[in-house]
C-alpha positions in Angstrom: 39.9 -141.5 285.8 37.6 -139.4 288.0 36.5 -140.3 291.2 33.1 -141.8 291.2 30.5 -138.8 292.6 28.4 -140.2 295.5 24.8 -139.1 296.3 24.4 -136.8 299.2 23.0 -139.1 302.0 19.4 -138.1 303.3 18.8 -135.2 305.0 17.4 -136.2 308.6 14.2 -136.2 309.3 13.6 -133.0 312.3 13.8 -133.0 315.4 10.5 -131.8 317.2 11.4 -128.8 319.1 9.2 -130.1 322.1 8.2 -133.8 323.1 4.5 -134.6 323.4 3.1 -133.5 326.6 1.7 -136.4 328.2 -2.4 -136.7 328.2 -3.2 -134.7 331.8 -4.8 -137.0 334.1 -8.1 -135.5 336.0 -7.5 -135.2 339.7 -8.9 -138.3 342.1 -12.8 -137.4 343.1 -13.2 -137.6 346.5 -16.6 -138.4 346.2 -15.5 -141.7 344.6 -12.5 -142.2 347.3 -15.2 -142.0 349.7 -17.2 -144.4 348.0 -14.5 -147.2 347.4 -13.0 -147.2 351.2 -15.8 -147.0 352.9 -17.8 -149.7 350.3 -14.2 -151.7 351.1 -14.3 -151.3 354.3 -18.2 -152.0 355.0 -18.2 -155.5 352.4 -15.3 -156.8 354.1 -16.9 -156.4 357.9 -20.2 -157.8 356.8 -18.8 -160.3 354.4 -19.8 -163.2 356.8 -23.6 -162.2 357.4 -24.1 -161.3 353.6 -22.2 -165.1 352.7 -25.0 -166.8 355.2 -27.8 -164.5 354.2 -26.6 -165.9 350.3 -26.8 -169.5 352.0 -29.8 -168.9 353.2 -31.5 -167.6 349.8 -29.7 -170.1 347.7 -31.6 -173.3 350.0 -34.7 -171.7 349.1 -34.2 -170.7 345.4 -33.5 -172.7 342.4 -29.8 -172.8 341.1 -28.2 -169.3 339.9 -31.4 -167.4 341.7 -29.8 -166.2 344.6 -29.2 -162.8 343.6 -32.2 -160.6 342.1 -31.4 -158.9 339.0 -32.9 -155.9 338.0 -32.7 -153.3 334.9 -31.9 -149.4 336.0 -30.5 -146.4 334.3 -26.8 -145.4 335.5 -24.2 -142.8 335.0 -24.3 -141.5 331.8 -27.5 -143.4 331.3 -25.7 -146.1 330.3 -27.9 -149.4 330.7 -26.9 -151.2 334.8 -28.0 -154.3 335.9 -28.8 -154.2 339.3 -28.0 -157.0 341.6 -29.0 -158.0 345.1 -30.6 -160.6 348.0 -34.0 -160.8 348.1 -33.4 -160.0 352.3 -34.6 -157.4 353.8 -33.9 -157.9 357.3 -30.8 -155.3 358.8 -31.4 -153.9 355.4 -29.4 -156.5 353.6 -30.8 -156.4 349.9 -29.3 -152.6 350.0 -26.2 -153.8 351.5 -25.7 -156.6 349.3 -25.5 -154.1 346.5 -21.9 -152.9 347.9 -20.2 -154.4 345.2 -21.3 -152.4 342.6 -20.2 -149.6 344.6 -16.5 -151.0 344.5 -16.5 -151.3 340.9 -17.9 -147.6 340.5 -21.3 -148.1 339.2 -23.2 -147.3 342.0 -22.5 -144.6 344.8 -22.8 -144.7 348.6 -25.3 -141.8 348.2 -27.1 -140.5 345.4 -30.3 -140.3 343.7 -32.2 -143.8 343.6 -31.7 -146.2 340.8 -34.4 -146.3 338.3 -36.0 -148.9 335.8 -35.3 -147.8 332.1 -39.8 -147.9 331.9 -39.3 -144.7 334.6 -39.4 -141.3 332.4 -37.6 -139.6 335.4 -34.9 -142.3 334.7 -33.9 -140.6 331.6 -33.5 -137.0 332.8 -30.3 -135.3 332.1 -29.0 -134.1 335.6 -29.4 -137.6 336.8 -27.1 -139.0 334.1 -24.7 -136.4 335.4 -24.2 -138.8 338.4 -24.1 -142.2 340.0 -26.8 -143.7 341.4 -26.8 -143.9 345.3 -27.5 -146.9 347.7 -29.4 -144.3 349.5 -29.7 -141.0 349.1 -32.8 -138.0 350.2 -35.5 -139.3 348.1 -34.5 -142.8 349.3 -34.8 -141.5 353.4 -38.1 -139.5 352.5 -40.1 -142.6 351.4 -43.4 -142.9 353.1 -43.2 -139.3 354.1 -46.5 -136.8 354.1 -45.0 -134.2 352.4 -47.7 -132.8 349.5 -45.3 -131.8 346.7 -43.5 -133.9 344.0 -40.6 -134.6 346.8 -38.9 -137.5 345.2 -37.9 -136.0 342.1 -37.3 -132.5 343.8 -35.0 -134.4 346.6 -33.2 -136.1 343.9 -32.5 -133.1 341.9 -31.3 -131.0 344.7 -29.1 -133.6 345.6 -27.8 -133.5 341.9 -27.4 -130.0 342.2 -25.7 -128.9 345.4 -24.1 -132.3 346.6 -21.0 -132.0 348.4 -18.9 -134.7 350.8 -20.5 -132.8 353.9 -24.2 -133.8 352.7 -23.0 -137.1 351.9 -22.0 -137.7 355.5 -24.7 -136.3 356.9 -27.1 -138.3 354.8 -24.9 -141.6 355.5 -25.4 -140.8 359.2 -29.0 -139.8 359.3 -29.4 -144.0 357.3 -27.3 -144.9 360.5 -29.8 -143.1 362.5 -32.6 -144.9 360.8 -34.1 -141.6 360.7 -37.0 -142.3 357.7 -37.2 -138.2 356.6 -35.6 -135.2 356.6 -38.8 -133.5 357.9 -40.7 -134.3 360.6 -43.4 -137.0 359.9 -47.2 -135.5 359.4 -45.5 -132.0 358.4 -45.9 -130.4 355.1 -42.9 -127.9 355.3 -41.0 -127.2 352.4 -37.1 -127.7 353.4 -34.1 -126.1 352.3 -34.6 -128.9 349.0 -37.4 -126.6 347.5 -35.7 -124.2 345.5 -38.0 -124.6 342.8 -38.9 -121.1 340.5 -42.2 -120.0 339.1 -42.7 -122.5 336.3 -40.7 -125.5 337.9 -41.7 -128.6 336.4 -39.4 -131.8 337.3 -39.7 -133.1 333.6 -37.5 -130.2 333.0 
């Protein structure tokens, strides 16, 4: 008798001539190092006066009021709720706001959080990013300048925002310095670069 034929076993399967590159990771932004030491660094040196300042507020308030919560427009105009003491003194309602720089929603300096009701709110270079705990418009308030400077000071910042002009704006807070321009002067600073035509719907 013959031998018994065997099937062939199954070919097997190929071998891929080069593994899968791994997905490339972007590099850290320093902007957001920045942000998340010095946010760090700043929460855990005031984390006794914002604790009694929360004391405070919660004797006052009814249960689970303590913080204010408001509605704004973040990064990628993704919907943020906003939260914060109702204290003003040493600027403490700003400060209490740290957190949310930790976790990335907010930055140290950018252009000011707005209400979702604000049509500025939805432009697209402020969805390019964070909001800021301060930031030019935020320093100009209450200045006599003439022109749409809010918006303007905002967009500029959007536009030409660099670790240097973070610093510099984080200092001139420190400084308590309330505009970039002298108070009762209607010079246009380096911020107007506005063309013919400039609208700040645009």
């Amino acid at each position: 008798m013959g031998k018994p034929s065997m099937a062939a076993p199954p070919p097997p399967p190929p071998v891929p001539l080069t593994a899968a590159a791994p997905a490339a990771t972007r590099p850290p932004d320093p902007k957001r190092l920045l942000d998340a030491a010095l946010a760090t660094l700043l929460l855990a040196l005031l984390a006794p006066l914002l604790a009694a300042a929360a004391l405070a507020v919660a004797a006052r308030r009814p249960p689970g009021g303590t913080l204010v919560r408001e509605p704004r427009i973040g990064l990628g105009g993704a919907p943020l709720t906003l939260r914060s003491l109702p204290v003003r003194r040493f600027r403490l309602d700003a400060l209490s706001r740290l957190p949310h720089v930790v976790r990335g929603e907010l930055a140290l300096v950018g252009p000011a959080p707005l209400p979702p009701g604000d049509p500025a709110a939805h432009l697209p270079w402020r969805h390019s990013v964070r909001p800021g705990l301060t930031g030019p418009a935020q320093l100009a308030r209450g200045s006599e300048l003439p022109w749409d400077e809010p918006l303007l000071l905002d967009q500029h910042y959007v536009e030409h925002h660099w670790l240097g002009m973070d610093l510099a704006l984080l200092a001139r807070r420190l400084l308590r310095r309330s505009s970039p321009c002298v108070r009762g002067q209607a010079h246009l600073s380096d911020a107007d670069h506005r063309v013919p035509g400039y609208s700040p719907a645009s």
